[in-house]
C-alpha positions in Angstrom: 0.0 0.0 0.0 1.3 3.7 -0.8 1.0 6.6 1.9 1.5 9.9 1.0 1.9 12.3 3.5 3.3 16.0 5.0 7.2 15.0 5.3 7.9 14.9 9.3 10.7 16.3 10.9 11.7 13.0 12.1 12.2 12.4 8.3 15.2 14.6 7.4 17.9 12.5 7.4 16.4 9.5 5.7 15.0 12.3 3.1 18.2 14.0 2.9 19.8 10.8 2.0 16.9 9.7 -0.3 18.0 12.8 -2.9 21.5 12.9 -2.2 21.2 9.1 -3.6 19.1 10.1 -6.6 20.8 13.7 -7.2 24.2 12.0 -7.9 22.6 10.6 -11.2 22.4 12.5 -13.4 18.9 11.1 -15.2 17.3 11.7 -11.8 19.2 15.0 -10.7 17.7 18.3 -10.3 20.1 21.6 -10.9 19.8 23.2 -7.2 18.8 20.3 -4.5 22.6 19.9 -3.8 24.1 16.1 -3.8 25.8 15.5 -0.3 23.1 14.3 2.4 24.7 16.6 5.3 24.1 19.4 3.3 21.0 18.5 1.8 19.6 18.7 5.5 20.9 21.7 5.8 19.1 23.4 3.7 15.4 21.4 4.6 16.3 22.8 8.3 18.2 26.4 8.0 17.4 27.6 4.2 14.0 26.8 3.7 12.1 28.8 6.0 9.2 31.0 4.2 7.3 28.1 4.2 9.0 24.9 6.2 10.0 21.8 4.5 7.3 19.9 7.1 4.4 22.4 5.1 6.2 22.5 2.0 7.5 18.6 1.1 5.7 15.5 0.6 7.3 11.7 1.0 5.6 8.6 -0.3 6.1 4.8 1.6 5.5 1.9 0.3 5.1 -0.3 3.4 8.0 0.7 5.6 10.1 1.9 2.2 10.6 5.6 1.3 9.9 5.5 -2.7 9.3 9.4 -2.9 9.9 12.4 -2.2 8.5 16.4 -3.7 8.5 19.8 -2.4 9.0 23.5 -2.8 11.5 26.1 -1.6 9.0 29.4 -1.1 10.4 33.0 -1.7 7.4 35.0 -0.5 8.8 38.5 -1.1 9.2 37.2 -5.1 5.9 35.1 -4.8 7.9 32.4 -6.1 8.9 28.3 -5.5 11.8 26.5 -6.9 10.3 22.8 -7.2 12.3 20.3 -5.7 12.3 16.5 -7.4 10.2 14.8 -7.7 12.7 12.2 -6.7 11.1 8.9 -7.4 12.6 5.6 -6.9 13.6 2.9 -9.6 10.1 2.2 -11.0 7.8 3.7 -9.5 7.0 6.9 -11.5 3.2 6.0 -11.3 3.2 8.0 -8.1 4.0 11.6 -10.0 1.2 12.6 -10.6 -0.4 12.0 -7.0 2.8 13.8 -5.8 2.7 16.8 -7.3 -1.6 17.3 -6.5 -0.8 17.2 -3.2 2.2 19.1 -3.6 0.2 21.7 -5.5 -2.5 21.9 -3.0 0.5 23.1 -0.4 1.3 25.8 -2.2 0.3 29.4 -0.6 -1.6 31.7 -3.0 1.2 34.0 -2.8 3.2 32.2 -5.3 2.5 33.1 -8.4 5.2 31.1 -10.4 7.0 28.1 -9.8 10.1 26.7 -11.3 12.4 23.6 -12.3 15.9 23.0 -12.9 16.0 19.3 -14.2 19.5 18.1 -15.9 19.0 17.6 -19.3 18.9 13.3 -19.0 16.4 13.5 -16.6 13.9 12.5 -19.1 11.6 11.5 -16.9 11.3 15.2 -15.0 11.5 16.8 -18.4 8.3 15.2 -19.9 6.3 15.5 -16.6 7.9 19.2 -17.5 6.1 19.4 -20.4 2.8 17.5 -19.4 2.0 20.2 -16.5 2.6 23.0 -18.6 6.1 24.7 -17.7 7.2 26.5 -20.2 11.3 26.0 -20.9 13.0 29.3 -20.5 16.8 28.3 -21.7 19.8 25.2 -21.2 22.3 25.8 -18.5 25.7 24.7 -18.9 27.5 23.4 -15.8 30.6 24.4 -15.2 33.2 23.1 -12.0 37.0 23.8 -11.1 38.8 21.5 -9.0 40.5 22.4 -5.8 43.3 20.5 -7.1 44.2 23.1 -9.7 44.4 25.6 -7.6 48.4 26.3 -8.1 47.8 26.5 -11.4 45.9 29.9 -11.1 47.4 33.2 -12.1 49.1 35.7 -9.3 46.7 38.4 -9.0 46.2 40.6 -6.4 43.1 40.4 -4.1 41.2 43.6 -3.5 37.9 43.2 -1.4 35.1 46.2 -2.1 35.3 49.3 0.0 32.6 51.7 1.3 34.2 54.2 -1.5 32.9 51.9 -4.3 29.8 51.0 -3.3 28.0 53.4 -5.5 29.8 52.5 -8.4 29.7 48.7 -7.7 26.1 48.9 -7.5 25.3 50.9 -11.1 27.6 48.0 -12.4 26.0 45.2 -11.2 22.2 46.9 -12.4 23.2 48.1 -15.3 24.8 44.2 -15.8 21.9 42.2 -14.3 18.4 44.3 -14.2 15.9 42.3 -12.3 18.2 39.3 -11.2 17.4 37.9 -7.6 19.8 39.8 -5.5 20.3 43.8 -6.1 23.3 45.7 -5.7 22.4 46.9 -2.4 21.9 43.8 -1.4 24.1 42.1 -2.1 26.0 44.5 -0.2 23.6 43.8 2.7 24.9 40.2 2.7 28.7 40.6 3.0 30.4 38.8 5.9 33.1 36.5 6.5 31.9 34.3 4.1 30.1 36.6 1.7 32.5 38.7 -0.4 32.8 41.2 -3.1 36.5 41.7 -4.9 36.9 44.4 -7.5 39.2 45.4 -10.2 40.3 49.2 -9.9 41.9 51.2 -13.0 42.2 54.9 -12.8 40.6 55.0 -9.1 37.6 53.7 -10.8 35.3 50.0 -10.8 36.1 48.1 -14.1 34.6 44.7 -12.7 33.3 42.8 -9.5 32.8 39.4 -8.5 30.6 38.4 -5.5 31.0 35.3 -4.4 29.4 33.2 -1.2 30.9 30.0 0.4 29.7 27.9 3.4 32.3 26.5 5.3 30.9 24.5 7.5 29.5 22.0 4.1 32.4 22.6 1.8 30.2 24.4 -0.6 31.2 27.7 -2.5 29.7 29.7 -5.4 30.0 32.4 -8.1 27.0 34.0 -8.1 27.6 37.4 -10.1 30.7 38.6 -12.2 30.4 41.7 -14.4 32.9 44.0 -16.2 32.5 47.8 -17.4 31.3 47.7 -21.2 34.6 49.9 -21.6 36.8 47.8 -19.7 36.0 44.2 -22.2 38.4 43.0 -23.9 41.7 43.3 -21.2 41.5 40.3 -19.4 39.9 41.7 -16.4 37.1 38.9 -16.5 40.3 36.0 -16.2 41.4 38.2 -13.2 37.7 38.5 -11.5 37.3 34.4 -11.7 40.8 34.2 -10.4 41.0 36.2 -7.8 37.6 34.9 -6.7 38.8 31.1 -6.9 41.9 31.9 -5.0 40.4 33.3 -1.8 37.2 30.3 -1.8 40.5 28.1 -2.0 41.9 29.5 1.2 38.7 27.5 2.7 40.1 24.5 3.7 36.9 22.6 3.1 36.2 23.8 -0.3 37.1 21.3 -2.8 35.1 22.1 -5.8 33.8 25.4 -7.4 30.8 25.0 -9.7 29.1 27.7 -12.1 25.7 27.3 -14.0 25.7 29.6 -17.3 23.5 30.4 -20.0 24.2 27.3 -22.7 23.7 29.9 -25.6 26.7 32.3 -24.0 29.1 30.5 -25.3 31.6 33.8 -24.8 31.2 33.2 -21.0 31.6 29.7 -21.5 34.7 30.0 -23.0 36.1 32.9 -20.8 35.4 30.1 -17.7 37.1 27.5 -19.6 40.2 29.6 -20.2 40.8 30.1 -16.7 40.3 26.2 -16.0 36.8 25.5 -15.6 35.7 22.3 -16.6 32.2 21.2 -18.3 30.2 18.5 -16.1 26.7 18.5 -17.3 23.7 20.4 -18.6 20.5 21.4 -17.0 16.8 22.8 -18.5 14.9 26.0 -16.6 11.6 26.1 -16.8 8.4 28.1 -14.9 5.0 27.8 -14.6 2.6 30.5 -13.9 0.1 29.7 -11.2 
């Protein structure tokens, strides 16, 4: 007999493991759930908090057996959900489609589009994609550098944003990324320890800024904006962003891997990546669904 049900909070280790199992392959693995099971229950406890995984996720049993699991990470403020799974096991897809009704039926009415990240193998995600009406928005190329490599980076000095650039940093990163997730300001709001902006200076003025974020505690480390001055292309200055950005996550003992997801169809970022060291590991699919 199958039960579906509200995930407990009893559950979050035996979920956690559930998708880190299915998230290391790549026909099951969806682009943001994360693959190690420490981390993974991380995030259910500490990240998603608008609406709590035990409100937000579902898990299926047959008999004692966990065979599925599907939820949503709530961003009220952008009345948005990034879907995450359905992770199904082996042969038993016939559950989807229960999973996601009563998935559905958790959703808050302040949600007004919802999203998914699939890889591209993950057939099986991709048509239920396309069944309940998401509309594909682009590929994303997948990008990682090992920690390994790091001594084969460039020497390039390291200088973190000051209160003096601010201003400037911020018309940059608008001007670069209109309407992203995080604005300039806040991602100035963010900085800490762990949270950091470096910048390139020519002539006492901003030609580029990388922000990057990194959680110690799980190893985990990412990119999330880069931009140069439309004057300042063509100099290098976006080899010497990614660098100096790589250098200092690698001064985090527990890092071992930067990844990047880009744009498939940029294949001048692509490249620029590459040429600093970053190597492709897969490809994933965005697509939203207006509620």
């Amino acid at each position: 007999m199958v039960k579906i049900d509200l995930m407990k909070k009893n559950e979050v280790q035996v979920v956690a493991k559930f998708i880190s199992d299915l998230n290391k392959i790549e026909q099951s693995h969806i682009g943001y759930c994360g693959k190690d099971s420490l981390e993974i229950a991380h995030s259910l406890i500490n990240d998603i908090t608008d609406i709590t995984y035990d409100k937000s996720f579902v898990t299926v049993y047959e008999k004692e057996e966990l065979i599925g699991v599907l939820g949503f990470d709530a961003d009220l403020e952008n009345n948005s959900a990034e879907i995450w799974g359905p992770f199904v096991k082996g042969n038993k897809w016939d559950i989807v489609n229960s999973m996601c009704e009563k998935m559905y039926k958790l959703l808050p009415e302040e949600i007004n589009t919802i999203c998914m990240f699939p890889n591209s193998k993950n057939s099986k995600v991709l048509q239920l994609a396309t069944n309940l009406s998401f509309i594909k928005h682009s590929d994303q190329t997948i990008l990682q550098f090992s920690r390994d490599r790091k001594d084969e980076l460039e020497d390039v000095p390291i200088l973190e944003l000051r209160e003096e650039y601010f201003i400037e940093m911020v018309k940059l990163h608008e001007e670069t990324f209109p309407g992203t997730y995080y604005t300039g300001q806040q991602i100035i709001d963010r900085l800490n320890e762990n949270r950091k902006v470096f910048i390139i200076v020519n002539n006492n003025q901003v030609s580029g800024y990388v922000y990057v974020e990194s959680e110690p505690a799980y190893g985990e480390a990412s990119i999330e904006f880069f931009a140069v001055k439309e004057s300042e292309r063509g100099k290098g200055i976006g080899c010497q962003l990614l660098t100096v950005a790589l250098k200092w996550l690698f001064t985090i003992d527990s890092i071992q891997s930067i990844t990047l997801c880009v744009n498939s169809s940029n294949q001048k970022a692509i490249n620029l990546y590459k040429r600093v060291g970053f190597k492709h590991i897969h490809d994933l699919c965005f697509f939203t669904k207006k509620m």
